[in-house]
C-alpha positions as CSV (number, residue, x, y, z in Angstrom):
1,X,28.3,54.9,159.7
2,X,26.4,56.4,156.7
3,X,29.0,58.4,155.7
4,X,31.9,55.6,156.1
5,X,29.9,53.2,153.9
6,X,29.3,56.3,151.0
7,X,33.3,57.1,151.3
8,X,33.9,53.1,150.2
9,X,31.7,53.0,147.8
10,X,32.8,56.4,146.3
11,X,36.1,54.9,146.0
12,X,35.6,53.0,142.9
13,X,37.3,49.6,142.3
14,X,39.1,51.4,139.6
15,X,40.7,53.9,141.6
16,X,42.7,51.1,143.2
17,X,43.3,49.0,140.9
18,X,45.1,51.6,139.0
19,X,48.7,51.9,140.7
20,X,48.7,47.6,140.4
21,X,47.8,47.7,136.7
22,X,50.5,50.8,136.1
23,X,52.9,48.6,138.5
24,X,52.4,45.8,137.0
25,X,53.0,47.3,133.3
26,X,56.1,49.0,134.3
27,X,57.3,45.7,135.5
28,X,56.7,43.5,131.9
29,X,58.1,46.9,130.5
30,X,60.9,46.8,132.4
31,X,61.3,42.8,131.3
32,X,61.3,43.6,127.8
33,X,63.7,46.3,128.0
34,X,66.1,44.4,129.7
35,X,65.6,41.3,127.2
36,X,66.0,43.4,124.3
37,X,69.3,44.9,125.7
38,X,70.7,41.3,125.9
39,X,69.8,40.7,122.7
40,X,71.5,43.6,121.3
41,X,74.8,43.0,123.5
42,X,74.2,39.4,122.3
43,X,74.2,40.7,118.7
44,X,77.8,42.9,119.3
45,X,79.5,40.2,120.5
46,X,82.3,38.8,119.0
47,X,82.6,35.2,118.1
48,X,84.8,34.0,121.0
49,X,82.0,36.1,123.2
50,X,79.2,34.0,120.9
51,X,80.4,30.5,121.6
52,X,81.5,31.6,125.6
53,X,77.8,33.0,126.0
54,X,76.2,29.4,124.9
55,X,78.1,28.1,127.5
56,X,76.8,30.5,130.1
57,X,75.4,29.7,133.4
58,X,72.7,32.0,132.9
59,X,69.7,30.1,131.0
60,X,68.7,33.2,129.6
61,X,71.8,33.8,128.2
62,X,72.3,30.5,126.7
63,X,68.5,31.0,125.1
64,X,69.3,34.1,124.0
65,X,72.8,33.9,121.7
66,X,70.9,30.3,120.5
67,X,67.8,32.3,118.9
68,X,70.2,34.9,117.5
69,X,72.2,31.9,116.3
70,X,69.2,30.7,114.3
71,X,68.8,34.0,112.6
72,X,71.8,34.2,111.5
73,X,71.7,31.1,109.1
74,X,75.2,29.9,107.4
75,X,77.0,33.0,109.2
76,X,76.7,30.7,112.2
77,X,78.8,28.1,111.3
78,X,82.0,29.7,113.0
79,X,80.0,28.7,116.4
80,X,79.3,24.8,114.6
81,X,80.6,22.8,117.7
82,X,79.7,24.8,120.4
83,X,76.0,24.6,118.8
84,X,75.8,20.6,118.9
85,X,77.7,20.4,122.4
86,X,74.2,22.3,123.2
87,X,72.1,20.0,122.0
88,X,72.7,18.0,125.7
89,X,71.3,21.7,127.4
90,X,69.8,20.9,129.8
91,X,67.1,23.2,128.8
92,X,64.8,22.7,126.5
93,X,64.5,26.3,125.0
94,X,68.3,26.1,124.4
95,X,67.7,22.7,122.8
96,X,65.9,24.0,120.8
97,X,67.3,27.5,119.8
98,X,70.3,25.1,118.8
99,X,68.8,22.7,116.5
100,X,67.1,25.9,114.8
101,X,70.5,27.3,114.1
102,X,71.9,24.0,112.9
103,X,69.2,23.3,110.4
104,X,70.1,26.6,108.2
105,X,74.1,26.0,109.0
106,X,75.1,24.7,105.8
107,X,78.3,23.0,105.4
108,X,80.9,24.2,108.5
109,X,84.8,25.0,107.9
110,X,87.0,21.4,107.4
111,X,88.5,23.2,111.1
112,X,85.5,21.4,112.9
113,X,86.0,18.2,111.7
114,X,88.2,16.9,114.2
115,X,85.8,18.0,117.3
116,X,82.9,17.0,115.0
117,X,84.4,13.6,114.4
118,X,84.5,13.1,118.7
119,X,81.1,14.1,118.9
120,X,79.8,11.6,116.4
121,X,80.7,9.4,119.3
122,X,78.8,11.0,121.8
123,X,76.1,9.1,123.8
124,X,74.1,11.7,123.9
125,X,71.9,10.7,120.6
126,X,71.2,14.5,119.4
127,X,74.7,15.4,120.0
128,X,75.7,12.5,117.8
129,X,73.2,13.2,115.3
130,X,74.0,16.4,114.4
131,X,77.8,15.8,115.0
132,X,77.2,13.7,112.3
133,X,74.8,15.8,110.2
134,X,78.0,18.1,109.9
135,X,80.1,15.8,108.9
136,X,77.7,14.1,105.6
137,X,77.1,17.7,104.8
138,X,80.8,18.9,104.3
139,X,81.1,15.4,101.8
140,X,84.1,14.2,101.1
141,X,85.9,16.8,103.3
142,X,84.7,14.2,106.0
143,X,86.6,11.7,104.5
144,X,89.1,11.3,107.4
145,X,85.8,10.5,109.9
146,X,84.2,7.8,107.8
147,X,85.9,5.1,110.1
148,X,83.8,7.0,113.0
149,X,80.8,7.1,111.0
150,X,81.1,2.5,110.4
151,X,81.8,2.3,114.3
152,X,78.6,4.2,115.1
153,X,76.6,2.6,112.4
154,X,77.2,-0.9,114.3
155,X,77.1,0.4,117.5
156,X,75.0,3.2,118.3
157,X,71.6,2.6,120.4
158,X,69.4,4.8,118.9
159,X,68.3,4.3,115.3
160,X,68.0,7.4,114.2
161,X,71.4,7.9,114.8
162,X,72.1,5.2,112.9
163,X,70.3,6.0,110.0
164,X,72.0,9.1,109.8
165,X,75.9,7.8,110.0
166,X,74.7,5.8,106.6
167,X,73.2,9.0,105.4
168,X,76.8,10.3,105.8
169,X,79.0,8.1,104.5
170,X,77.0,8.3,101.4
171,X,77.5,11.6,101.1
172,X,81.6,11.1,101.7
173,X,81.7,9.0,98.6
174,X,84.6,6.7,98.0
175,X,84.3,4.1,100.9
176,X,87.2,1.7,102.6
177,X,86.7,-2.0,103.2
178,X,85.7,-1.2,106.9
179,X,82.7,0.8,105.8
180,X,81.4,-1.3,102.9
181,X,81.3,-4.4,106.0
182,X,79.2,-1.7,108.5
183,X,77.2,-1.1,105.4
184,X,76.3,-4.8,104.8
185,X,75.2,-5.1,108.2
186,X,72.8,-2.2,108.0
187,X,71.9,-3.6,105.1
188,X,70.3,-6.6,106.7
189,X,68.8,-4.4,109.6
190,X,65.4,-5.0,110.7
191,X,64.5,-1.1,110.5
192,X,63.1,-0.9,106.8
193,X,65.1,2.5,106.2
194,X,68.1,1.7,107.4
195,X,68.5,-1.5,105.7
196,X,67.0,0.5,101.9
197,X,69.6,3.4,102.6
198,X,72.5,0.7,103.4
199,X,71.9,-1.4,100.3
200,X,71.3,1.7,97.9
201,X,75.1,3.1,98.7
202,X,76.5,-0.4,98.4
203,X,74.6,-0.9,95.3
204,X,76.2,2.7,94.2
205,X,79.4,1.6,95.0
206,X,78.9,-2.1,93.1
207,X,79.5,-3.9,95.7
């Protein structure tokens, strides 16, 4: 029995620890190897591959190409649509990853205006806010969507999309009878900033 007992305590906790720390460091190794190889596949693709990738049915995927996308600043604006149609992800990473990239876009090519326009009208309130985001920051370019831009000022539910469609159509500058009206509504809004950004653009405009 003596010499049982001395064989367990000679074998120190140490000892068998070791293989489950060195397995369990070759696994996270073996994570990181195989997240930077995504990256780098993610980073070859073309854009066709880009915009197919954020529509993946791998999360991962999806998390991925939308943190390269925010690296990439303005050089992402080829993947403009694709990156507010993620803002409904269902995960929050990709959320996320998307609104990152959309923040350092810039102004996207007067080619997304017409998808950009339909997503101004989305329900989904960061879909539509960004949507629109696109559209006040490409100016007058947006000209064509500033009957959009009235419609959701009146009707959208959520405020803050609200506040941004008059944030837009001040940046599209000359403004039909349609707008001015939407404008004079938000004007006498309860919400403090919507109603000072409505009357400063009608006030702009002389109206």
């Amino acid at each position: 029995m003596r010499d049982f007992r001395y064989h367990l305590h000679s074998t120190s906790l140490g000892e068998i620890r070791r293989p489950l720390f060195r397995e369990f460091g070759l696994a996270v190794a073996a994570q990181k190897f195989l997240r930077a190889s995504l990256e780098q596949n993610i980073i070859m693709n073309t854009q066709e591959q880009w915009k197919a990738d954020l529509a993946s049915d791998e999360v991962a995927t999806r998390i991925a190409v939308a943190e390269q996308l925010a690296k990439m600043g303005s050089d992402a604006s080829f993947a403009a649509v694709e990156l507010v149609d993620s803002c409904r992800d269902s995960d929050e990473s990709v959320r996320n990853g998307s609104v990152a990239a959309l923040e350092s876009l810039g102004a996207p090519s007067t080619e997304t205006r017409g998808p950009l326009c339909e997503q101004a009208k989305d329900s989904n309130p960061l879909v539509a806010y960004w949507a629109i985001t696109l559209l006040g920051r490409m100016g007058t370019e947006a000209s064509s969507c500033q009957q959009v831009l009235a419609n959701v000022l009146t009707q959208a539910a959520e405020i803050s999309v609200q506040q941004r469609a008059v944030w837009a159509i001040g940046k599209i500058g000359v403004l039909g009878p349609t707008t001015i009206e939407s404008l004079k509504l938000a004007a006498g809004s309860n919400d403090p900033k919507l109603s000072r950004s409505a009357q400063q653009i009608l006030q702009q405009t002389e109206v």
